[in-house]
C-alpha positions as CSV (number, residue, x, y, z in Angstrom):
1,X,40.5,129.5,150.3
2,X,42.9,129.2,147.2
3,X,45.9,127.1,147.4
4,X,47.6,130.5,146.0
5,X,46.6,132.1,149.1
6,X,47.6,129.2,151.2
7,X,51.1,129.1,150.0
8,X,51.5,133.3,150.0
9,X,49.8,133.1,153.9
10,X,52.6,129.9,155.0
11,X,55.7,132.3,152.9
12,X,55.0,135.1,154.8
13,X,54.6,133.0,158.2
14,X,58.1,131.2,157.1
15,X,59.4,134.7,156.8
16,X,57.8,135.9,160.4
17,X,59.2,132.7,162.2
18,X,62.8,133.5,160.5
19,X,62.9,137.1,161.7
20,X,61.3,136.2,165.2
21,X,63.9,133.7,165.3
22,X,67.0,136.0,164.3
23,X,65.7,138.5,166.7
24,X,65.8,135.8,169.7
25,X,69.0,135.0,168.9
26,X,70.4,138.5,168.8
27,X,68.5,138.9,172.1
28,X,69.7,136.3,173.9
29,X,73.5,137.1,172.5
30,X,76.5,135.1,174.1
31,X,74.5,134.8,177.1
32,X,75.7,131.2,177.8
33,X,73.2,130.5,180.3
34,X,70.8,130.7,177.5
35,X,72.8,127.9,175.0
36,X,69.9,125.0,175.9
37,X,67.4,125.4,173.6
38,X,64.7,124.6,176.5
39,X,66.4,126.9,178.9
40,X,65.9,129.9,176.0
41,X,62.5,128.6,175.0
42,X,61.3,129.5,178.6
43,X,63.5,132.5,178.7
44,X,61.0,133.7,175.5
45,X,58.0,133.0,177.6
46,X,59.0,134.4,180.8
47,X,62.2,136.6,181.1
48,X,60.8,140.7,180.6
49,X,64.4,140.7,178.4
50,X,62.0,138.8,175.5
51,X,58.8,140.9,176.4
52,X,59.2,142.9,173.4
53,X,59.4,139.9,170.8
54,X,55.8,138.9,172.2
55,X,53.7,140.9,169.5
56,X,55.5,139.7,166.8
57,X,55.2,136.0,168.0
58,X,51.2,136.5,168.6
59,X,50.9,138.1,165.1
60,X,52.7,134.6,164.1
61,X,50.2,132.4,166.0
62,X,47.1,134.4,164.3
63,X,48.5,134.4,161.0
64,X,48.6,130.6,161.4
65,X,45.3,130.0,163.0
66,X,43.6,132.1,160.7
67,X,45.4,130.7,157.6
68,X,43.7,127.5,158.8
69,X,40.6,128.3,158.6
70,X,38.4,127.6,155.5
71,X,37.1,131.5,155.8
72,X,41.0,132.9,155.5
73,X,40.3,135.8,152.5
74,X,42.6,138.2,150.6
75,X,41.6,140.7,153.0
76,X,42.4,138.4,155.7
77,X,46.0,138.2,154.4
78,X,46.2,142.1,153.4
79,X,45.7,142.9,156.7
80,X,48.5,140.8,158.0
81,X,51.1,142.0,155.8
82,X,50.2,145.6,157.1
83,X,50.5,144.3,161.2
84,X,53.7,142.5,159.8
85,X,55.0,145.6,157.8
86,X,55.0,147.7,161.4
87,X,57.9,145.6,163.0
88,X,59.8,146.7,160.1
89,X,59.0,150.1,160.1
90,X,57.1,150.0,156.8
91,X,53.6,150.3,158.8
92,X,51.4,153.4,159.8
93,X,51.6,151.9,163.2
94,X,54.9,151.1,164.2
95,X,55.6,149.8,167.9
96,X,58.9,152.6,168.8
97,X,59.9,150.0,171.7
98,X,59.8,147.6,169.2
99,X,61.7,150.0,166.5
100,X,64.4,150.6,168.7
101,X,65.1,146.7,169.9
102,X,64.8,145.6,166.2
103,X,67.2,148.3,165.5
104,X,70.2,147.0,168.1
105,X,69.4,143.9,167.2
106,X,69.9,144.6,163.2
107,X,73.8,145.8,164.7
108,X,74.0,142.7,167.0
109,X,73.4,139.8,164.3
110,X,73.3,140.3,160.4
111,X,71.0,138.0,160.2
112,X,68.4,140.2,161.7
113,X,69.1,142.5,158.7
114,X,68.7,139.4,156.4
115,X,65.4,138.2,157.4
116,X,64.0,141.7,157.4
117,X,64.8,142.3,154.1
118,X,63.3,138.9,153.1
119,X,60.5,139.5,155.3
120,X,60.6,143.1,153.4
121,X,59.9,141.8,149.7
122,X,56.7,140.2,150.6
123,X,55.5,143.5,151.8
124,X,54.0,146.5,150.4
125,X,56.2,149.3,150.3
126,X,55.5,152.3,152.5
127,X,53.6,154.9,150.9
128,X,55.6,158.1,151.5
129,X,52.8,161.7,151.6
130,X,53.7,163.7,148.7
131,X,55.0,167.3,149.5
132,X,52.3,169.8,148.6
């Protein structure tokens, strides 16, 4: 694996964490039970509040793992920028639970909307039919 492809697989994780990250936070709100950052890491794991963040941590862990390993090809990293382009709307196979959380969330925090849209330039853009 290049060191090109290295640094464009760890970007685009940076990018995943930052959004996953946002997301929790709008999530969890001013629920003050969830200040301690131990008491909201298991809140992640177990509350079903978080259940809908869990594909977008997984495709996180996978990018990582995979990004590891000496095998990790362009194709590798393509098709991880189209799993990552879904949460964002930009994929052919976009989660609607998902949609619709990520969208209150985008009102809840800005910097939801921030970290989408940096998460967003690393992406391909969505290829729109063309009217016949």
């Amino acid at each position: 694996m290049s060191n090109e492809l290295t640094m464009r697989a760890r970007t685009l994780s940076g990018a995943l964490q930052a959004f996953h990250k946002a997301l929790i936070s709008a999530e969890a709100g001013d629920d003050q039970r969830l200040a301690n950052p131990y008491t909201l890491l298991f809140a992640t794991i177990n509350d079903p509040r978080f259940a809908w963040l869990r594909p977008l941590g997984q495709l996180i862990v996978d990018l990582d793992e995979m990004a590891a390993d000496e095998a990790f090809t362009e194709t590798h990293m393509e098709a991880f920028k189209e799993r990552a382009a879904s949460f964002i709307g930009l994929g052919e196979n976009e989660d609607p639970h998902f949609r619709l959380n990520y969208l209150m969330a985008v009102q809840k925090l800005p910097d939801v909307g921030l970290s989408a849209g940096r998460l967003r330039k690393l992406l391909p853009a969505k290829v729109e039919p063309v009217a016949a």
